[in-house]
C-alpha positions, 0 to 999 in steps of 0.5 A: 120365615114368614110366620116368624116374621108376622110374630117378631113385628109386634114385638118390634112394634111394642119395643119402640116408644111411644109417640108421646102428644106435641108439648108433653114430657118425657117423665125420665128425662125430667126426673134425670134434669131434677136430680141433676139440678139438685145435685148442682145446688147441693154442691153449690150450697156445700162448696159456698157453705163449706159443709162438710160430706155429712152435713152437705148430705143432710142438705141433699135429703132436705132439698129432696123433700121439699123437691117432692112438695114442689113437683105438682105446684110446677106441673100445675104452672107448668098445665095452666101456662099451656093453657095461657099460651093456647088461649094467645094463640086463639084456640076457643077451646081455651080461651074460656078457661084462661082466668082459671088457668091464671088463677090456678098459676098464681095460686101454685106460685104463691105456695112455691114462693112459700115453700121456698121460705119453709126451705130457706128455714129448714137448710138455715137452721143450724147455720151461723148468721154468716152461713144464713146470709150466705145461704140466702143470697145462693137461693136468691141467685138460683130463683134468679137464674131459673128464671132467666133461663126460663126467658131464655138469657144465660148471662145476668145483665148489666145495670 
């Protein structure tokens, strides 16, 4: 008994996850939250548009596409805002690298934003101008409200 137990508690042990390091993401768990969020702009953009199963499809597969160009801009804001917020909080190590931090989160920014604009003319391609203005305000809506849930605010607010 004893000996089978001296086998089965490293099984055990590998079996359990990892600890992972404070901050870090569980890459599945941000991998699922994508595709629902992708899953929600497409029948966002299908329900809006009034597209049918092919062309929503065809919406899907190109949001996926600029999803995988935009991953690694969000990871690198993503890596320099910990930096930023490191640095706030007095942590010498970081604070000699907060203007490359900053740089390196505007300039991912900037290619975000520019993506954006490539995605905006690729969805809107084939649209009637109704549709493209339609598609536009829906995008404009969702940037707004990724960053209000970024801030932590779930409804829009009142002028």
């Amino acid at each position: 008994m004893a000996l089978a137990l001296a086998f089965a508690l490293p099984v055990v042990a590998l079996a359990q996850p990892m600890p992972r390091q404070p901050g870090a993401r569980d890459p599945d768990r941000m991998a699922r939250a994508e595709q629902r969020q992708r899953l929600r702009q497409v029948l966002e953009l299908a329900d809006t548009l009034e597209l049918d199963s092919a062309q929503a499809l065809k919406m899907d597969e190109t949001l996926r596409r600029f999803e995988d160009r935009r991953r690694p801009l969000r990871e690198q804001v993503r890596d320099s805002a910990r930096i930023l917020h490191q640095a706030a909080r007095g942590d010498t190590e970081a604070l000699s690298q907060v203007d490359a931090a900053a740089q390196k989160a505007f300039d991912a920014r900037a290619q975000i934003a520019a993506l954006d604009r490539e995605l905006y003319q690729a969805l809107a391609k084939d649209l009637s101008p109704q549709k493209r203005a339609k598609l536009a305000m829906v995008m404009a809506r969702s940037e707004g409200a990724k960053g209000m849930k970024a801030r932590g605010l779930k409804e829009p607010r009142g002028d």
